[in-house]
mmCIF file of the C-alpha atoms, coordinates in Angstrom:
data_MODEL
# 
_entry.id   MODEL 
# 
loop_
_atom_site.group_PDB 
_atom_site.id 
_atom_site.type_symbol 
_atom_site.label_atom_id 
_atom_site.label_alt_id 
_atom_site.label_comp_id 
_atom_site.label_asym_id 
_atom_site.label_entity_id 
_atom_site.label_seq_id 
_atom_site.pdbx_PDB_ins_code 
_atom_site.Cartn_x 
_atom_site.Cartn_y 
_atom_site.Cartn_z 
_atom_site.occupancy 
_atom_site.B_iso_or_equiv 
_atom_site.pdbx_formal_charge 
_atom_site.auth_seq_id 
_atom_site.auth_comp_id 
_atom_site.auth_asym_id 
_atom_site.auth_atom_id 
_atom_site.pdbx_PDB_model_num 
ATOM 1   C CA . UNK A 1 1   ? -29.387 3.759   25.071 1.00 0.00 ? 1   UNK A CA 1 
ATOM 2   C CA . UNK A 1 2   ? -27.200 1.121   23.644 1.00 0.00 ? 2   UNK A CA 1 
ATOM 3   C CA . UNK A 1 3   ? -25.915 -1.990  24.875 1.00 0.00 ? 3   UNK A CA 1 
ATOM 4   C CA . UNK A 1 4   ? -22.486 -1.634  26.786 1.00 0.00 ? 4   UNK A CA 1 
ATOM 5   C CA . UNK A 1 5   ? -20.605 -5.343  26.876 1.00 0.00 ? 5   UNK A CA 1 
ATOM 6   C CA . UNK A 1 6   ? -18.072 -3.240  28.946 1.00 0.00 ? 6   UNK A CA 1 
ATOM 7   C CA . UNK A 1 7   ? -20.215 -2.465  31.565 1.00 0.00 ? 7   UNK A CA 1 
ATOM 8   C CA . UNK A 1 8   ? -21.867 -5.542  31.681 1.00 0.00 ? 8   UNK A CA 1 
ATOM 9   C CA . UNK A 1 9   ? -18.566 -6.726  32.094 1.00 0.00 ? 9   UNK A CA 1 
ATOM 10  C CA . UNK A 1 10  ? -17.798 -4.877  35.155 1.00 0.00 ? 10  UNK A CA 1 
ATOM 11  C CA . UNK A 1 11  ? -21.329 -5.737  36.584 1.00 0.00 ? 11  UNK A CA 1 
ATOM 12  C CA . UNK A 1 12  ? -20.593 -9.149  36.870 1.00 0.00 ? 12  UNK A CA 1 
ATOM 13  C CA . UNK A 1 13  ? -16.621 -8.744  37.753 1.00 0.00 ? 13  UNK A CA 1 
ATOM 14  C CA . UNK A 1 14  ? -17.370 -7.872  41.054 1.00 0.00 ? 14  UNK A CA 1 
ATOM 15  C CA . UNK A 1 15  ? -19.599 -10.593 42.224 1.00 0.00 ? 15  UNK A CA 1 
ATOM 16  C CA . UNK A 1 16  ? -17.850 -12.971 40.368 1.00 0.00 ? 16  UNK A CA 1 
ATOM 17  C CA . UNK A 1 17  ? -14.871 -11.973 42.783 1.00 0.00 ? 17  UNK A CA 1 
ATOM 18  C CA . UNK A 1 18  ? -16.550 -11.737 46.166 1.00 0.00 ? 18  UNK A CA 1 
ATOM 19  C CA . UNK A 1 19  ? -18.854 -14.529 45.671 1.00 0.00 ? 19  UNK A CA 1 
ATOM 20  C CA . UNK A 1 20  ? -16.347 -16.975 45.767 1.00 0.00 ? 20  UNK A CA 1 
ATOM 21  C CA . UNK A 1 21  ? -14.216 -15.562 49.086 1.00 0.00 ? 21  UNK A CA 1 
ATOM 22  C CA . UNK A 1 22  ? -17.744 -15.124 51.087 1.00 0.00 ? 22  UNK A CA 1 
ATOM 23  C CA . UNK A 1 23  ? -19.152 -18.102 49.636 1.00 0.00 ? 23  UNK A CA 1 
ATOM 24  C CA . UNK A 1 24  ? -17.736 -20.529 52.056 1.00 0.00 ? 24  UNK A CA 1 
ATOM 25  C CA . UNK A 1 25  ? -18.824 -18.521 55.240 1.00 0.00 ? 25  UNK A CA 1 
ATOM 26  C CA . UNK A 1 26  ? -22.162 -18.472 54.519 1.00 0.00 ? 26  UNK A CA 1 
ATOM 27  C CA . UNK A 1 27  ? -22.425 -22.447 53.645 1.00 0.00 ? 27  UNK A CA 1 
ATOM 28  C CA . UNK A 1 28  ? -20.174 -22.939 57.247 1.00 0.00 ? 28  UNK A CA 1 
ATOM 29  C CA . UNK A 1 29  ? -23.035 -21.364 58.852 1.00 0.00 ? 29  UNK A CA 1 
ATOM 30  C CA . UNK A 1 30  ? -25.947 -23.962 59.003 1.00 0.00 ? 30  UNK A CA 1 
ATOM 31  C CA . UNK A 1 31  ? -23.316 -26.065 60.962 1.00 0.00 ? 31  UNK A CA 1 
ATOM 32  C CA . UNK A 1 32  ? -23.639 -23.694 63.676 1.00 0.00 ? 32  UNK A CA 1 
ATOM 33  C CA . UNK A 1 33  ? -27.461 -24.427 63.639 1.00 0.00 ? 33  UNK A CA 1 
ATOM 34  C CA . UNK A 1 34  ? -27.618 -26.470 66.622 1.00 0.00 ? 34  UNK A CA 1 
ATOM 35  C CA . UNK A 1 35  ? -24.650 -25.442 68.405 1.00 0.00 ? 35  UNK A CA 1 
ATOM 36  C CA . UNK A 1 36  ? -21.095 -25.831 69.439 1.00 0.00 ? 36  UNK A CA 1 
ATOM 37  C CA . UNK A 1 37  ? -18.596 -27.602 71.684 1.00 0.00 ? 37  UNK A CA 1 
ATOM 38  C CA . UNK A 1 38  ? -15.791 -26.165 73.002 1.00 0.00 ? 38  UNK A CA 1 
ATOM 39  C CA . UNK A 1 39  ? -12.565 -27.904 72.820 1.00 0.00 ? 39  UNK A CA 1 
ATOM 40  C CA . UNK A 1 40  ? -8.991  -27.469 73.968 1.00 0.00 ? 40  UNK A CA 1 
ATOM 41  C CA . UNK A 1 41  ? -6.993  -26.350 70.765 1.00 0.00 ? 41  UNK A CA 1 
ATOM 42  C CA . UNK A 1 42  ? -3.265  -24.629 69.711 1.00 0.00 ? 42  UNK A CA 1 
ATOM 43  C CA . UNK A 1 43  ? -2.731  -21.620 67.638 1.00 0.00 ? 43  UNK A CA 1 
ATOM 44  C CA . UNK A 1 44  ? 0.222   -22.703 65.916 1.00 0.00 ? 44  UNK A CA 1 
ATOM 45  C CA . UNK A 1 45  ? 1.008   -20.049 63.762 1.00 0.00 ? 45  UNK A CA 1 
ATOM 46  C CA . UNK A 1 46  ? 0.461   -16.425 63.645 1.00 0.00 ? 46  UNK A CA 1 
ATOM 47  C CA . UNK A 1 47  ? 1.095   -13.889 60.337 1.00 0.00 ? 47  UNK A CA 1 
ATOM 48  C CA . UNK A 1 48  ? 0.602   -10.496 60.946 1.00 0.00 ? 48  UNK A CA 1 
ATOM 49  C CA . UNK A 1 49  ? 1.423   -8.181  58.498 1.00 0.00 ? 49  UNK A CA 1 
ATOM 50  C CA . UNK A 1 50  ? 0.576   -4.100  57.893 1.00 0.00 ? 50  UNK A CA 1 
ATOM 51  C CA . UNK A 1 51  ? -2.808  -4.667  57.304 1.00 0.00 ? 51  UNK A CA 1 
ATOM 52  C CA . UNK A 1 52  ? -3.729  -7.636  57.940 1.00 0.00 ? 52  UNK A CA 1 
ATOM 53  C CA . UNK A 1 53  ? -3.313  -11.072 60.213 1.00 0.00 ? 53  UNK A CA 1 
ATOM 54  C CA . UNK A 1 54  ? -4.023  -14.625 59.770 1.00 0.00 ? 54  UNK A CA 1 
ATOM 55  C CA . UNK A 1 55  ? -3.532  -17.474 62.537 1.00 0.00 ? 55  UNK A CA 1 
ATOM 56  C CA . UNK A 1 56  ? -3.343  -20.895 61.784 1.00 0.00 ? 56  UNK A CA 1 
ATOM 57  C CA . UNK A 1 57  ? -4.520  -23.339 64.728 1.00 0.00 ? 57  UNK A CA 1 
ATOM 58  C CA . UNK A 1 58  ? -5.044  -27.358 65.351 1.00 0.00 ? 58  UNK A CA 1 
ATOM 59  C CA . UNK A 1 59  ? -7.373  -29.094 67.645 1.00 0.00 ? 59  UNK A CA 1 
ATOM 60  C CA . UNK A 1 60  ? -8.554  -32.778 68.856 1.00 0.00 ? 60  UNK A CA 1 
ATOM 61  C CA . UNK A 1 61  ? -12.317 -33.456 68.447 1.00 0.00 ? 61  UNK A CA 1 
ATOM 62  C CA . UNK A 1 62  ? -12.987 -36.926 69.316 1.00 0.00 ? 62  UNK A CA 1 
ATOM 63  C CA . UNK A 1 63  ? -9.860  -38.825 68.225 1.00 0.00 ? 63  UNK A CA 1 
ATOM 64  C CA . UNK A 1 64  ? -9.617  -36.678 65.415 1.00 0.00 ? 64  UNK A CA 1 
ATOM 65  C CA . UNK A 1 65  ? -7.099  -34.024 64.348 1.00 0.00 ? 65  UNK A CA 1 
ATOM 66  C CA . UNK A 1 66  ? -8.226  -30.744 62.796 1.00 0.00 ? 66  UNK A CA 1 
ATOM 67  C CA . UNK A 1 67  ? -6.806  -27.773 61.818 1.00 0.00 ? 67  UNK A CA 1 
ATOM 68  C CA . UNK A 1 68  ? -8.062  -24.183 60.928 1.00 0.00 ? 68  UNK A CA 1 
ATOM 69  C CA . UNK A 1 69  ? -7.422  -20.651 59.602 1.00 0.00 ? 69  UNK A CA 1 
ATOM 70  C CA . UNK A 1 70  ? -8.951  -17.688 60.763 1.00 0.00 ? 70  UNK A CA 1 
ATOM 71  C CA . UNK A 1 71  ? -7.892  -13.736 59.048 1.00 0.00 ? 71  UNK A CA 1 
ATOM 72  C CA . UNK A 1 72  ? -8.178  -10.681 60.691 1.00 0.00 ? 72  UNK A CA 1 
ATOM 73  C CA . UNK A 1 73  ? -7.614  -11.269 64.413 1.00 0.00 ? 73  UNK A CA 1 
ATOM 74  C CA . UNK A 1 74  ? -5.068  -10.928 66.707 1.00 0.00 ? 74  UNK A CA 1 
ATOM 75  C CA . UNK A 1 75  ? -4.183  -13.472 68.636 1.00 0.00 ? 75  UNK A CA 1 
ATOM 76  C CA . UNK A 1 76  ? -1.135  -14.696 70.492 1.00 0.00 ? 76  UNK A CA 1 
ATOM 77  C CA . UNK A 1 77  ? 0.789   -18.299 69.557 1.00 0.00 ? 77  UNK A CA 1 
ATOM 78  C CA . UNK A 1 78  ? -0.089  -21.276 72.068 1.00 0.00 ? 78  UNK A CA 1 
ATOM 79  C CA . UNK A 1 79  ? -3.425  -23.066 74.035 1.00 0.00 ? 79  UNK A CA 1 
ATOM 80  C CA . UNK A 1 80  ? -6.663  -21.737 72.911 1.00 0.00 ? 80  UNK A CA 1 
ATOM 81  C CA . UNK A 1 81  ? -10.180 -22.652 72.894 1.00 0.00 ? 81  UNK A CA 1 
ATOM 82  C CA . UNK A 1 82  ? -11.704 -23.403 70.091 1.00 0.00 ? 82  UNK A CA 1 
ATOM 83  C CA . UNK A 1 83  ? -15.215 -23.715 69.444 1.00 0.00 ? 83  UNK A CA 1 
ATOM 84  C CA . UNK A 1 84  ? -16.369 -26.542 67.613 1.00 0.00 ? 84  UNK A CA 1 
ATOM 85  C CA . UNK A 1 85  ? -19.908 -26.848 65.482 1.00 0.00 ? 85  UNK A CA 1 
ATOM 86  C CA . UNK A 1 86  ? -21.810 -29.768 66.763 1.00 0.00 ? 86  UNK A CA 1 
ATOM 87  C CA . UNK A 1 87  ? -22.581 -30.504 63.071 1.00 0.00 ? 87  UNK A CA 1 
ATOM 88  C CA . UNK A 1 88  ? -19.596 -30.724 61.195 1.00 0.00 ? 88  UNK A CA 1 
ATOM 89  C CA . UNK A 1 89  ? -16.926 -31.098 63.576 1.00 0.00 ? 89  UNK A CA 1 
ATOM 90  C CA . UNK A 1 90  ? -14.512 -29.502 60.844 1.00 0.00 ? 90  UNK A CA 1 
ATOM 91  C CA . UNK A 1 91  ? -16.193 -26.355 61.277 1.00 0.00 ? 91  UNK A CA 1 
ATOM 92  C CA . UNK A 1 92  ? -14.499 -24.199 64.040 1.00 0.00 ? 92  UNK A CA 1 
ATOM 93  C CA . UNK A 1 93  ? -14.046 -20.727 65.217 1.00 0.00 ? 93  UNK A CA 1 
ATOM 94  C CA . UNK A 1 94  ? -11.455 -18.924 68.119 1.00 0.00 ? 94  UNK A CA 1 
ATOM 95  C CA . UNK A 1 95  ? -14.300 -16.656 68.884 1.00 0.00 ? 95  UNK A CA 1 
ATOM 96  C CA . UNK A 1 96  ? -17.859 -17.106 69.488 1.00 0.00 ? 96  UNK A CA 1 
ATOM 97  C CA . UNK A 1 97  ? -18.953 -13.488 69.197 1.00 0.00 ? 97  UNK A CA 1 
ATOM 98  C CA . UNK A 1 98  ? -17.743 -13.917 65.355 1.00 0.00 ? 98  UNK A CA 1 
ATOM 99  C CA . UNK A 1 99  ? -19.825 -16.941 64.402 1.00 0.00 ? 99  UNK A CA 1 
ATOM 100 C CA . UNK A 1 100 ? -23.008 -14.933 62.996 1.00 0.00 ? 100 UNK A CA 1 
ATOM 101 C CA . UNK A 1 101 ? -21.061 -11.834 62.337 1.00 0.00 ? 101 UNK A CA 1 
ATOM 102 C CA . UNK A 1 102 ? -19.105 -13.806 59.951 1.00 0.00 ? 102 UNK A CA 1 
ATOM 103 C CA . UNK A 1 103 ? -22.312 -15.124 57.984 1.00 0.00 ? 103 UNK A CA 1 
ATOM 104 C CA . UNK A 1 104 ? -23.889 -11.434 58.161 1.00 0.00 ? 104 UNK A CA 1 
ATOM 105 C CA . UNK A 1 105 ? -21.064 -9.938  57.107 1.00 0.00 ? 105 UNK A CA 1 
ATOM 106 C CA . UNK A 1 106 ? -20.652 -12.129 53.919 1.00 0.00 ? 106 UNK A CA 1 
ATOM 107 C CA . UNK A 1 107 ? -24.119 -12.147 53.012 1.00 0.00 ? 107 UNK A CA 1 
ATOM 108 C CA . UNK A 1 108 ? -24.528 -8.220  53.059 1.00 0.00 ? 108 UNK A CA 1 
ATOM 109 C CA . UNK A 1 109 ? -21.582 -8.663  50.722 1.00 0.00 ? 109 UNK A CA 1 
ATOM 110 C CA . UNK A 1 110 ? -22.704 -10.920 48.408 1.00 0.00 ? 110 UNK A CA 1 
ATOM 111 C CA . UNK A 1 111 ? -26.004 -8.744  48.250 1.00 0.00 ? 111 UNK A CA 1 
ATOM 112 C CA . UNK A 1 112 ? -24.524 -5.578  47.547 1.00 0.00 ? 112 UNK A CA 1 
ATOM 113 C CA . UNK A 1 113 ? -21.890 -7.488  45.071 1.00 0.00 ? 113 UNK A CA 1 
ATOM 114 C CA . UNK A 1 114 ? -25.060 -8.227  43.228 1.00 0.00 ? 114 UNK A CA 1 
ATOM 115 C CA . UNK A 1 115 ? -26.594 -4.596  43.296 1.00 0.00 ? 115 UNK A CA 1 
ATOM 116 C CA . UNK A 1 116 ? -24.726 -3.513  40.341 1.00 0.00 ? 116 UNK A CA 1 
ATOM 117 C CA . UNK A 1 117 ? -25.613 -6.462  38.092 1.00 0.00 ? 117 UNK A CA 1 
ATOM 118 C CA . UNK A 1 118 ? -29.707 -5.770  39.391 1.00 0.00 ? 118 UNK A CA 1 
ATOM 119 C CA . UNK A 1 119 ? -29.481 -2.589  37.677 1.00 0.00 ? 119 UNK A CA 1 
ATOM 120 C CA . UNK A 1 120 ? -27.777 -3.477  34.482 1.00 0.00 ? 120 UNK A CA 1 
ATOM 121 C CA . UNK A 1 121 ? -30.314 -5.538  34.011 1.00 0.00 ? 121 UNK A CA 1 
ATOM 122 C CA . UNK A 1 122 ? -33.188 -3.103  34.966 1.00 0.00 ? 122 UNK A CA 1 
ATOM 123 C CA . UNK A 1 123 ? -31.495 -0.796  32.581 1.00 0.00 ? 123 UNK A CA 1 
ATOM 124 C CA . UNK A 1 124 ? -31.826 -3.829  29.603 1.00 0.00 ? 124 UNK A CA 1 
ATOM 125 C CA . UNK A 1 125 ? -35.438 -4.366  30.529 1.00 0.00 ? 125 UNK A CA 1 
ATOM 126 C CA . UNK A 1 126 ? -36.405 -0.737  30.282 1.00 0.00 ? 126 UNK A CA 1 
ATOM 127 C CA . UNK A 1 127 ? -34.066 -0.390  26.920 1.00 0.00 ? 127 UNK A CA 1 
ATOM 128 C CA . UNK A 1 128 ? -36.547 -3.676  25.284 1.00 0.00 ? 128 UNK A CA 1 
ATOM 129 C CA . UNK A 1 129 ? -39.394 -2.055  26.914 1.00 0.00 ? 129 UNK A CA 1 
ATOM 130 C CA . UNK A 1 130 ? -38.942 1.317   25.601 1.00 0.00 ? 130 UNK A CA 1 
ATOM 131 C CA . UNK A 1 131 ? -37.878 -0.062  22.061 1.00 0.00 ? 131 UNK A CA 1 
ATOM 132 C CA . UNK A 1 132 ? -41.333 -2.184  22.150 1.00 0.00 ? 132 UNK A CA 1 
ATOM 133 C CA . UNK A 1 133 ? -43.047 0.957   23.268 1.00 0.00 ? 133 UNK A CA 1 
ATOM 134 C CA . UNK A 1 134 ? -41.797 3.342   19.836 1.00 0.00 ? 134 UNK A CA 1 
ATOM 135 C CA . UNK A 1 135 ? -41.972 -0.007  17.712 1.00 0.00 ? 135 UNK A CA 1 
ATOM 136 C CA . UNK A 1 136 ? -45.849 -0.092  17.898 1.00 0.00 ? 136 UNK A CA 1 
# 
């Protein structure tokens, strides 16, 4: 068994493109640790395409003005609530039911990202191990 930079390479390709997209999900989530307010906000824009939608929304949380982006709902322009983490009031979500789905759902993708990199490098421990092994 040699060593394959090539598939090395495409161990680490794939984490090192989902890590970054799901990263920011699962730091969002200790925000949501001790709760949430719910606040009177506006969906200002929504983009829905083939495949996929995004919606754009604005809120006011204590004399401040905040806005968010959500993907892959469908929702309809004008008033919505929006639930605010008591946190980090910059945190926010249109749905409630989503706030630990989103955190599970990026984790178990960073995890399985991360599979194929666990087993190039069980494959390069076993390769030293066995070369140790006829060696001696």
């Amino acid at each position: 068994m040699r060593f394959q930079p090539a598939a090395y390479g495409l161990a680490l390709l794939f984490p090192g493109v989902v890590i970054p997209f799901q990263l920011p999900p699962i730091l969002q989530h200790s925000a949501w640790a001790h709760g949430y307010w719910t606040v009177q906000g506006n969906v200002d824009k929504f983009i829905s395409g083939m495949k996929t939608s995004e919606v754009d929304y604005s809120y006011d949380f204590k004399g401040r003005h905040y806005k968010g982006n959500i993907g892959g709902v469908v929702h309809t322009e004008g008033p919505r609530t929006v639930y605010v983490a008591k946190d980090n009031p910059a945190v926010s979500e249109l749905d409630a039911g989503d706030i630990g789905g989103r955190y599970v759902t990026a984790f178990v993708l960073v995890v399985i990202s991360l599979i194929p990199v666990g087993i190039m490098l069980g494959l390069e421990v076993a390769r030293v191990l066995a070369k140790k092994r006829s060696s001696s």
